[in-house]
N, C-alpha and C positions, 0 to 999 in steps of 0.2 A: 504494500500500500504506500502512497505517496501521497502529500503534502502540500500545496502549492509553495513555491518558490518563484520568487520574480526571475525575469532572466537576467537580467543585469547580474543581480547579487550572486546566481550561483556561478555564474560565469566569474566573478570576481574568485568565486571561492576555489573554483578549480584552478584558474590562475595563481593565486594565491597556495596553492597544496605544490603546484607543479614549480613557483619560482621562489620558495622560503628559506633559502641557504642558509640565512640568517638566525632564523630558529632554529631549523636543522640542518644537520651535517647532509642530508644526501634529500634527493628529491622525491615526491610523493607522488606519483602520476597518475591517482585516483585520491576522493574525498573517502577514502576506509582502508581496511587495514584485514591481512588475513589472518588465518590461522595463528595461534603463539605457538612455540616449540614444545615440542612434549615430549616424555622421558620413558621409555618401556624398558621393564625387568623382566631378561628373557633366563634366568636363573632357575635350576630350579626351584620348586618348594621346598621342599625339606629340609629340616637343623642336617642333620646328617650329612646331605649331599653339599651343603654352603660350607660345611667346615672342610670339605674335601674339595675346596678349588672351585667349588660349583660343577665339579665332574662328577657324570653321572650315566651316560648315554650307556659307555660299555657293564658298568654294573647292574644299573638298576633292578637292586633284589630286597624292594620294599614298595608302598604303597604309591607312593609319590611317581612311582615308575608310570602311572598313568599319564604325564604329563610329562615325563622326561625321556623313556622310552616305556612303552605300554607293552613291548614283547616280554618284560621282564616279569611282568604279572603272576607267570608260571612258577616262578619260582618259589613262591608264597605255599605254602603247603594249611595254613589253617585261617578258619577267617577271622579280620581282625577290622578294627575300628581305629583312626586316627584323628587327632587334630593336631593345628600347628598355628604359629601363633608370631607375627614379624613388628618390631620397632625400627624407627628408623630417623636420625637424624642428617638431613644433609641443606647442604650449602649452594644456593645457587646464584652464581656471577651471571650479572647481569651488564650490560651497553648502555652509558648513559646516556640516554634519547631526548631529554631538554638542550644539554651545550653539544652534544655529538663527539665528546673525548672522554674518553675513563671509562671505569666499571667501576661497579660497587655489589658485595654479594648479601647476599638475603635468607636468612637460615628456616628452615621449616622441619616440625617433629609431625610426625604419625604414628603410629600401633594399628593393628588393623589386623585379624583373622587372612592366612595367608593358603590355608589348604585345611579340607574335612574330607572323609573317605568311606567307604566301608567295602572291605573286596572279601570275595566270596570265590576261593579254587574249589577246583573240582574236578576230580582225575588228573588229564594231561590239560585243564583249562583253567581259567580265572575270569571274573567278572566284577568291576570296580562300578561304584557310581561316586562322584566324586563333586569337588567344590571348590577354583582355585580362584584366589585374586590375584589376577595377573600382572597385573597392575597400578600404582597408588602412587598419582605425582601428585603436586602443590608447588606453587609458584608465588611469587607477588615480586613487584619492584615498585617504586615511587620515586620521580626524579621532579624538582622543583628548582626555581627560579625566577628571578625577579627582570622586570622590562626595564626599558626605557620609560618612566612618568611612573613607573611604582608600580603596573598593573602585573599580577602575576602569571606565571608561565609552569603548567604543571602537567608532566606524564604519569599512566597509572596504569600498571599490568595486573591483575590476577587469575590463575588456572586452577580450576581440578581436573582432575582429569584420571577414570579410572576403568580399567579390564577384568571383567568377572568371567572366568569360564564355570559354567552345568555339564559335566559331560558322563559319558556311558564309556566306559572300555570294556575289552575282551581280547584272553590271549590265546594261544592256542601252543601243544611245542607240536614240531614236523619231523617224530622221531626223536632222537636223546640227545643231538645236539644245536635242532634249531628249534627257535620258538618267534611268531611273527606276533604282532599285536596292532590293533589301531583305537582312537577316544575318536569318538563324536560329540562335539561339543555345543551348545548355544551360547554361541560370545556375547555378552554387552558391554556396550560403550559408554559410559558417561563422561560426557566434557561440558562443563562449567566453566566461561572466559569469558572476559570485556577485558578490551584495550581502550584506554580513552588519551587522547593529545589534546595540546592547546597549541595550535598554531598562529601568533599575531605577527602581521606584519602590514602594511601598506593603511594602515589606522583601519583595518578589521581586526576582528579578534573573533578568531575559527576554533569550533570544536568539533574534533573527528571521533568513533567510536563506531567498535564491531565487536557486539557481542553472542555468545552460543551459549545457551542452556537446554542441553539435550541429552535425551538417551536413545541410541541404536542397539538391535540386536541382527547374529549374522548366525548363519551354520558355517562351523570351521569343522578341520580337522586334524587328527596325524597320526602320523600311522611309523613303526616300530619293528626292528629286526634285530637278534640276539642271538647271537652264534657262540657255540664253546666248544674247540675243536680240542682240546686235551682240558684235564680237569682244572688246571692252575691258571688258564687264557680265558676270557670272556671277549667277545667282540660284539660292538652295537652298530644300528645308525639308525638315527629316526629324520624324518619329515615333520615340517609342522607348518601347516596352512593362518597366516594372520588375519585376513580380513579385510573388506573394504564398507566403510562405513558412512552414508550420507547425512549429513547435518545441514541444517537452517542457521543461514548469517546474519542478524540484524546489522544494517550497516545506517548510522544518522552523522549527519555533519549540519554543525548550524552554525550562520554569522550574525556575529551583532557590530554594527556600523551606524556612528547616530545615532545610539541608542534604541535602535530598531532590531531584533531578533528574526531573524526565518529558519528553518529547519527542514530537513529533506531528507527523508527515510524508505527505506527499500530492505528487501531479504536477497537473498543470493544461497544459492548453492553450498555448502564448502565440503569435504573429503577429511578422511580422518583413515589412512591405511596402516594397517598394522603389519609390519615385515614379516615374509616369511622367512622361516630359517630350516636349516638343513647339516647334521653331523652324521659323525662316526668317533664311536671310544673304544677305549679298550681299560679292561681292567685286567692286573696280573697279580699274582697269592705269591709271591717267594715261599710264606709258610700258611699254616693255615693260622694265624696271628696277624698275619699283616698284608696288607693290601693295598697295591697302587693303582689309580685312576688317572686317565687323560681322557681329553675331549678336544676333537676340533670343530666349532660350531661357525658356518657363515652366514650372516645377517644381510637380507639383502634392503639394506637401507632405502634404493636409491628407488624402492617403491614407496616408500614414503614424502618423499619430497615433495614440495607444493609447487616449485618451479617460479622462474622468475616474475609470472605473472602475479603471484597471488603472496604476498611479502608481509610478515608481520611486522609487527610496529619494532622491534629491536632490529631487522634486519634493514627498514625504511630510513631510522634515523639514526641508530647506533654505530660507533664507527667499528670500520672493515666492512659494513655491509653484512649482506648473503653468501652465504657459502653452500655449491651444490651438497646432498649428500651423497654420499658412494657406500655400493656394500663393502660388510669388514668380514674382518677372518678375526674370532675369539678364540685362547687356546685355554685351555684348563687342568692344571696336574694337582693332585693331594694325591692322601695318603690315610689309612687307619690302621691304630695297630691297639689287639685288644688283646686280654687277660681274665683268667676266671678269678674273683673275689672267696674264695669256700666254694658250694655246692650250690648255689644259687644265685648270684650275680656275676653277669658279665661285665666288664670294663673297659671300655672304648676313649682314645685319644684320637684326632685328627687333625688334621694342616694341610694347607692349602696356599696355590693364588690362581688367580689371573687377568688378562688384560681388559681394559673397559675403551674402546676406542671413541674416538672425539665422532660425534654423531649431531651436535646441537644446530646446526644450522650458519653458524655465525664466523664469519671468516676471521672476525678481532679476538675469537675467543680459542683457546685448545682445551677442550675439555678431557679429554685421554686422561686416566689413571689407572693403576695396578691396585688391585684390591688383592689384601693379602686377609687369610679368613685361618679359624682355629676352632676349635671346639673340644665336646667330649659325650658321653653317653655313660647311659646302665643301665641292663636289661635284668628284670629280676620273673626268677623262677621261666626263662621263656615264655612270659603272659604280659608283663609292665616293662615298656620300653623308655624311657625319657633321653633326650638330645638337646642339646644347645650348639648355637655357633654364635660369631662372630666375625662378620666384615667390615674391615678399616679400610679405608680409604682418602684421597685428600680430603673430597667435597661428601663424604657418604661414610655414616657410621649405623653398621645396622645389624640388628641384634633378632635372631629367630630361636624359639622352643617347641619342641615338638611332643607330642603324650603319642603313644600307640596299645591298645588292648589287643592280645589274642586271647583266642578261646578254643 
């Protein structure tokens, strides 16, 4: 729906967006602003598998394997029930978008329910129904500034932004040393954004703004392979389908000139795709104590990208600009090494890392880090399992616990 708008003025206003160097560093070639950057954790769920590097593809011989690799399902001999449970504190650098030089970063906490389960083997099979959050960002920035005559000059970002998977798995083994598996999931998406600018210059004073309050749902999926060609080698690779998700843009920009106000409002289209990714692990036993895990997982980012046309307000006015994304290549190595406590508990230590490549959109920024991850466990009586880890990072501090029943 639209507004009237005189023609003069929005002509002033689009003039005004396209020639503003002055309030900002780079130029606006539209009255809105797209999509903001968003953040996806393609980790697995589980304490256990975080504390081991976030590698998980070649072992997965726990419940989580529904979403990590789902061929592992088989390996589950009784049925059991899980929950898991993620904090998370991280740091996000932001472009300052009022003077167009510097950053400044903005810290956000969460807790949030990270994965629920309940899998049921049977024979040579397994059947999970499952609940994962895949994902839980939060953003905000505020850049402010004063004019020429005192009139103020203010940017204002804030995101939610989050991935729930409902899914079905089932595995099957093809004989005693493969087992395939696939989850059928229903993804939702919620994203929660407004960007809002002030742009004054030529004795207008413009405000732009594009905001999303919305939820989408998609059918995804992925699907799971688990080879173990001598007892001490595990081999995986899974698939995993992200998703393309259609959202509603409220896009308004109004100027006030003379003390006169008009405003001029439309929706539009915007996208919101979630990468798919694609690995292979291995996991190897030296003894039957200890246990190493690698993963190589690649992220095809460069389905997410919005492209030049459609530029959020950090990439508009922030300096460096936009930066295309490219797919990456994640590697993942940990390690566990456990011990019997008496006759009843088991004792688990693990360690981990791996890479987090620069994914955010913003050519001024690198956001690349190594997360370095640790933990530990105890299974008591083979019925109560408890796990923790721990992920450090520069911008990312994040803390998962995990409960498991068999029966």
């Amino acid at each position: 729906m639209k507004t009237a708008v005189s023609v003069p003025i929005a002509a002033a206003a689009v003039l005004l967006l396209a020639l503003a160097p002055a309030a900002h560093a780079q130029n606006l070639d539209e009255p809105r602003v797209g999509l903001p950057p968003l953040q996806y954790n393609f980790s697995p769920p589980g304490a256990r598998s975080l504390a081991m590097g976030a590698s998980f593809i070649g072992l997965a011989d726990d419940a989580t394997a529904s979403e990590s690799n789902p061929a592992g399902l088989t390996i589950l001999n009784r049925p059991e029930v899980s929950a898991h449970f993620r904090a998370s504190s991280f740091d996000n650098e932001a472009p300052n978008t009022v003077t167009g030089f510097g950053f400044s970063t903005f810290n956000e906490r969460l807790a949030s329910p990270s994965f629920f389960s309940v899998v049921y083997p049977w024979k040579s099979a397994a059947v999970s129904l499952y609940y994962q959050r895949a994902a839980d960002f939060r953003n905000h920035s505020f850049f402010e500034g004063i004019l020429e005559g005192g009139s103020p000059n203010y940017d204002q970002a804030e995101t939610r932004f989050r991935v729930e998977n409902a899914g079905l798995s089932a595995a099957v083994e093809l004989g005693s040393k493969v087992s395939v598996g696939g989850s059928l999931r229903l993804s939702r998406v919620t994203l929660d954004s407004v960007q809002r600018a002030t742009l004054p210059d030529f004795g207008f004073l413009t405000r732009i703004q594009g905001e999303v309050n919305d939820t989408q749902t998609e059918v995804t999926f992925n699907a799971g392979l688990l080879f173990k060609p001598v007892s001490k080698v595990s081999l995986g690779a899974v698939y995993k389908k992200g998703g393309d998700f259609g959202f509603q843009q409220s896009d308004s920009i109004s100027v006030v000139a003379n003390d006169i106000e008009e405003e001029f409002r439309d929706t539009r289209d915007a996208r919101v795709t979630i990468p798919d990714t694609y690995g292979a692990g291995l996991a190897f036993r030296p003894t039957d104590r200890w246990v190493i895990a690698a993963d190589v997982v690649r992220i095809l980012y460069s389905d997410s990208d919005a492209g030049p046309e459609n530029l959020n307000l950090y990439q508009v006015a922030g300096e460096g600009g936009r930066e295309a994304l490219e797919d990456a290549t994640e590697f993942h190595l940990g390690t566990e090494y456990a011990w019997s406590v008496g006759n009843a508990r088991v004792v688990s230590m693990r360690g981990g890392f791996y890479p987090d490549p620069d994914h955010d959109g913003l050519a001024g920024l690198d956001s690349d880090a190594v997360h370095v991850t640790f933990g530990g466990g105890v299974v008591v009586l083979n019925r109560l399992q408890v796990d923790a880890a721990l992920s450090l990072a520069d911008h990312l501090k994040e803390g998962l616990i995990s409960f498991v029943v068999r029966f």
